[in-house]
Structure formats: C-alpha cells, structure tokens
C-alpha positions as CSV (number, residue, x, y, z in Angstrom):
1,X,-3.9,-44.0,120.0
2,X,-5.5,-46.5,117.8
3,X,-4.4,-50.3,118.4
4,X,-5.3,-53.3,116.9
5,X,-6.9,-56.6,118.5
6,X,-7.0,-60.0,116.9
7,X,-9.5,-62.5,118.5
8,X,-10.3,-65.8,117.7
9,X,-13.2,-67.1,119.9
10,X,-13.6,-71.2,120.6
11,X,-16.5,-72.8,121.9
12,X,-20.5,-72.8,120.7
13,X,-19.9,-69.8,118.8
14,X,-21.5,-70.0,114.9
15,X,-25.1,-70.5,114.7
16,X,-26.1,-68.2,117.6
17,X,-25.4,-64.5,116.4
18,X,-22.3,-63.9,117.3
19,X,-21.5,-62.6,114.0
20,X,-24.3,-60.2,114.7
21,X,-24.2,-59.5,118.3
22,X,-20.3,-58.6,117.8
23,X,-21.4,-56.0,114.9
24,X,-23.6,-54.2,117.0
25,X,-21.5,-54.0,119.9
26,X,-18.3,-53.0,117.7
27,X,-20.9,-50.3,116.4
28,X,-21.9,-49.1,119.4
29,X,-18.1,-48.8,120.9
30,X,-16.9,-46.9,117.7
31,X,-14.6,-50.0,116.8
32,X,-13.7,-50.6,113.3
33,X,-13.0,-53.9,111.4
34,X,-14.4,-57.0,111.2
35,X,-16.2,-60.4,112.4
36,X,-16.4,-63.7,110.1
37,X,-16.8,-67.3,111.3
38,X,-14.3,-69.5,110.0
39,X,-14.5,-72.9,108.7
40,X,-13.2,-74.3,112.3
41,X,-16.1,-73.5,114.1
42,X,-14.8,-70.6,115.3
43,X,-15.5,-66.6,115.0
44,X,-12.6,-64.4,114.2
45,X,-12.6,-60.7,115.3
46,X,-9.6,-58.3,113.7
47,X,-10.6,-54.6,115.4
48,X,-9.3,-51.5,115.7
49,X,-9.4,-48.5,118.6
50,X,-8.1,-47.3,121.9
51,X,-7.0,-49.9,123.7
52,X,-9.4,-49.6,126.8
53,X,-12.4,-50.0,124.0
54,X,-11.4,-53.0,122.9
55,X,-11.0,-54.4,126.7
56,X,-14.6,-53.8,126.5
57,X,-14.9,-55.5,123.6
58,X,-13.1,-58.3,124.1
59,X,-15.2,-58.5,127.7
60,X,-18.3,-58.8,125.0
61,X,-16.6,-61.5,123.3
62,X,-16.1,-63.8,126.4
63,X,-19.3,-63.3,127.2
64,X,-21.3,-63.8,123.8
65,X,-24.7,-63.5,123.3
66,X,-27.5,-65.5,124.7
67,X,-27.5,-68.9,123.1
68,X,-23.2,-69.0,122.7
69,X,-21.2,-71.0,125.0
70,X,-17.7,-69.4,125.1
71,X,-15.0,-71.6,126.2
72,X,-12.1,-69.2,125.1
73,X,-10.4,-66.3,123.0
74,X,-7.1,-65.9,122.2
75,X,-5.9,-62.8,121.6
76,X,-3.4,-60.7,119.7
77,X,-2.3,-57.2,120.2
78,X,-0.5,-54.9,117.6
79,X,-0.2,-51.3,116.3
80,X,-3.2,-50.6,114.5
81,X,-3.1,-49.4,111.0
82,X,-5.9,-47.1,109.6
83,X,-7.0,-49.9,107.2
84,X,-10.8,-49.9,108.0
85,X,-13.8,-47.5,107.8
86,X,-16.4,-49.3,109.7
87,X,-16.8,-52.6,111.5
88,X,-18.7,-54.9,109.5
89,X,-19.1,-58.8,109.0
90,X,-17.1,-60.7,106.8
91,X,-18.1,-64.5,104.9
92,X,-14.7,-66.0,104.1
C-alpha cells in the first residue's frame, strides 16, 4: 500500500549534498517524489511508497551524508496519491 511521507530536515543540511545523497537513496529504495532546499535552510522531502521503505528512508535522512549535521526531521504521514513518477530534486 503506497503512503506518503513529508520531511522537513533542520540542522547543517544545504551545501553538503543532501539534495543529492537523498536522490540516490530514494532511487535506490524505489521511492518516488521529491527533495528541494528551502529558503530556511532547511531540506524538504515529500515521498511516496510502503511504509516500511520510507522508515528506511527517513533513517537516511537523520543520518545525512558525510559533511551534514542533522539536528532533526519532522515528519508527516498521509495516504499517498499516485501523483509522482520518479523521485527527483526540486529548486523552489
């Protein structure tokens, strides 16, 4: 059953591939939707699978690549709703 996960992620996030590092891992899970920073600093994340995916997913997130310094995501779960093809990033 496909679900949907909205994540915003706080902390040293833009300027150290997250953007990138969260495409390839969406990729590699199967997960469509998107990444984008946003003019806050942060990195939003709107994604759609099974819900034990995007666990793993969001487990990515928290953890960030390399250079990021998470401090924290918030998270918000919904029904998902067929509206994307592929993951990709987003410039907003």
């Amino acid at each position: 059953m496909m679900i949907r996960v909205e994540a915003t992620v706080h902390g040293l996030v833009q300027g150290v591939f997250f953007r990138q590092f969260t495409l390839r891992e969406a990729q590699r899970l199967n997960v469509v939707g998107w990444v984008a920073n946003l003019m806050d600093g942060t990195v939003r994340v709107v994604a759609e699978g099974e819900e034990s995916v995007l666990r793993g997913l969001l487990d990515l997130l928290h953890q960030g690549p390399p250079a990021a310094q998470v401090e924290r995501v918030t998270v918000d779960w919904s029904a998902g709703t067929g509206e994307f093809i592929d993951f990709r990033v987003r410039y907003l």
